[in-house]
C-alpha positions in Angstrom: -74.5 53.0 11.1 -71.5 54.6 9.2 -71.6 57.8 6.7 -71.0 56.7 3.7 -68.1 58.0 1.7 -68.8 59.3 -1.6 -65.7 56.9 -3.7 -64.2 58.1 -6.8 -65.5 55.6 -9.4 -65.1 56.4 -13.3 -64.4 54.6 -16.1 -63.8 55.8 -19.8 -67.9 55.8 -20.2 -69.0 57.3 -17.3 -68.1 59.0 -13.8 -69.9 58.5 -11.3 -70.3 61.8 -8.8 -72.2 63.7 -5.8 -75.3 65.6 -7.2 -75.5 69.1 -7.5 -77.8 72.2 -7.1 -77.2 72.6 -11.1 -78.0 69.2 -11.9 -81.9 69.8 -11.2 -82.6 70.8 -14.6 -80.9 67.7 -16.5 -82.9 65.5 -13.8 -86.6 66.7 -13.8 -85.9 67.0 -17.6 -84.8 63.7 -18.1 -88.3 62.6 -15.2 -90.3 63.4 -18.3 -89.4 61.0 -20.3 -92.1 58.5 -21.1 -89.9 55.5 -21.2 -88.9 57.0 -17.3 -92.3 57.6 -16.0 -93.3 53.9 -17.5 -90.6 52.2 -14.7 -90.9 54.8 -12.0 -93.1 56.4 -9.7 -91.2 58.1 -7.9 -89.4 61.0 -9.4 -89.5 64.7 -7.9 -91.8 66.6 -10.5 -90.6 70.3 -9.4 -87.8 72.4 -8.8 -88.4 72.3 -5.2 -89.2 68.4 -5.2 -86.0 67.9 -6.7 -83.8 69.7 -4.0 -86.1 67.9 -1.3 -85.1 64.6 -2.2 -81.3 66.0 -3.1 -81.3 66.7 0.8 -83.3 63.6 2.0 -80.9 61.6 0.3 -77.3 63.5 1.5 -79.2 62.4 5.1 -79.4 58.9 4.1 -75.9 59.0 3.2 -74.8 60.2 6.2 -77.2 57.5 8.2 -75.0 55.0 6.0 -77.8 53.8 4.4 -78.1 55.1 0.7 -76.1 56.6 -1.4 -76.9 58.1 -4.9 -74.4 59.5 -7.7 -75.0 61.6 -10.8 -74.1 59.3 -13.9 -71.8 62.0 -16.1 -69.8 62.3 -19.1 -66.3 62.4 -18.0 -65.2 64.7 -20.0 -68.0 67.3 -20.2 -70.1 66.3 -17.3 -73.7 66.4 -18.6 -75.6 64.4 -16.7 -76.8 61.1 -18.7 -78.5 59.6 -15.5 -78.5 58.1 -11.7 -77.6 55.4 -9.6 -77.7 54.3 -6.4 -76.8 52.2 -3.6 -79.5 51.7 -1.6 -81.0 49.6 1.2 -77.8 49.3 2.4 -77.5 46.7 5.2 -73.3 46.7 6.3 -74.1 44.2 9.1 -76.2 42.0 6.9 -74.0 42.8 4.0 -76.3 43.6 1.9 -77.7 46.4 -0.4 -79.4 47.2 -3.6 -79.0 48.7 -6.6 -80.6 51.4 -8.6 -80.3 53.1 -11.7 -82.1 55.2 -14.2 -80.9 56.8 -17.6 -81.6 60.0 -19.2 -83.2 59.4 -23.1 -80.0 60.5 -24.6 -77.9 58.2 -22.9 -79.7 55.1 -23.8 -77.9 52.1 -25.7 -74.3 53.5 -25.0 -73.6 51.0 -22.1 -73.8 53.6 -19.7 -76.0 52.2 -17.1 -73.8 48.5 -17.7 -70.9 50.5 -16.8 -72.4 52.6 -13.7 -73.4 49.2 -12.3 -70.1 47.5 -12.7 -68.2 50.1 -11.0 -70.8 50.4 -8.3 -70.6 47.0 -7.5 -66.9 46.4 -8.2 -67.2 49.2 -4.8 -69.7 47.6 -2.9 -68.0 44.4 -2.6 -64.1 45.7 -2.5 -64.6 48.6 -0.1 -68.0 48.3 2.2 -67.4 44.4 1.8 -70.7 43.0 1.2 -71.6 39.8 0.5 -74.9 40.3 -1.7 -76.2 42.7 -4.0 -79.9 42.9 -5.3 -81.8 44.8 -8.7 -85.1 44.7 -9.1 -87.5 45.9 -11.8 -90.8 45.8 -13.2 -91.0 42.0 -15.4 -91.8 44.4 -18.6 -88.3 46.4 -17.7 -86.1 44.3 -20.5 -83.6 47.2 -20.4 -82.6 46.6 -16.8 -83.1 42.9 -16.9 -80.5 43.2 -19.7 -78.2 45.5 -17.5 -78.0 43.2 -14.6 -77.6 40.3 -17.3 -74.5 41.7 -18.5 -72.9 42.5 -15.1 -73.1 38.8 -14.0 -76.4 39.3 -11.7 -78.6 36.0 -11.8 -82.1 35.8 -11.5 -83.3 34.8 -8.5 -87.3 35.0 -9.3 -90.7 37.2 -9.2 -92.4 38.3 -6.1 -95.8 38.5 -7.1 -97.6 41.5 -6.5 -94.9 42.9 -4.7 -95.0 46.5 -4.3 -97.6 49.5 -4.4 -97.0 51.5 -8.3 -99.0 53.6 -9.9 -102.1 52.7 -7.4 -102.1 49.2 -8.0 -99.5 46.4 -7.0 -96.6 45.4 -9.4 -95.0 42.2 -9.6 -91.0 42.8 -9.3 -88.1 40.5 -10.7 -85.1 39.7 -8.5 -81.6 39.4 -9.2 -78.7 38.9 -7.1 -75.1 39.3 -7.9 -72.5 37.8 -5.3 -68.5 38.7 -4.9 -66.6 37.2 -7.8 -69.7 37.2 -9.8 -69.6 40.8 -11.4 -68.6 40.5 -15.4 
């Protein structure tokens, strides 16, 4: 599979760029968050953690398989999140989309906009034919971003993936080219 390219996508909200070494703070600040911790399980929790998964994901960009962008202000660059493409299938044309926000950045559109211009790429440049986002059923903030850029629900896959040691149910949506709003 292909490297992925790291595109320039900004908008007046937000710019989407490469993480950095000096971004580790704003991100293991922003993993404590109890509204985070209550949709994710996966976060790095140290320092170290942090640049682990900085370096396991520059690999999986390079496999052509994920990529993941620091959500900044454009015109001061604090981080206000992430987002990623992930799961990214080019012969199936196919990949998935990911996206967490820091608690200052919450009900600014932010995450609406990351989406939008991640998908708006997806589809133009890499071509792909289908998009996914899932969440947790009790995630009504990323229901209602996927809402907004045009995904649809598709349905929930019951007891669908290991979190927290126990199984969570996950809600589907798809989003397919000429779909995105």
């Amino acid at each position: 599979m292909a490297e992925l390219r790291i595109p320039s996508l900004a908008d007046e909200v937000v710019l989407l760029r490469r993480w950095r070494e000096r971004d580790v703070a704003a991100q293991l600040e922003a993993f404590r968050d109890p509204l985070f911790e209550r949709f994710s399980d996966w976060a790095p929790h140290t320092e170290a953690g942090a640049r682990a998964y900085l370096a396991e994901q520059e690999q999986a960009r390079q496999a052509g398989k994920h990529i993941e962008f620091a959500l900044v202000e454009p015109e001061d660059d604090i981080v206000l999140g992430g987002a990623s493409l992930n799961n990214v299938d080019l012969e199936q044309g196919r990949a998935a989309i990911g996206f967490w926000l820091a608690s200052h950045a919450r009900g600014r559109g932010v995450a609406t906009h990351a989406v939008r211009l991640i998908c708006g790429w997806a589809f133009e440049d890499l071509r792909l034919a289908r998009l996914e986002l899932t969440c947790g059923p009790d995630n009504r903030g990323s229901q209602g971003v996927a809402e907004r850029c045009g995904f649809k629900r598709d349905g929930v896959l019951r007891s669908h993936i290991p979190f927290k040691s126990r199984r969570r149910d996950t809600v589907v949506f798809s989003l397919l080219p000429g779909e995105l709003r």
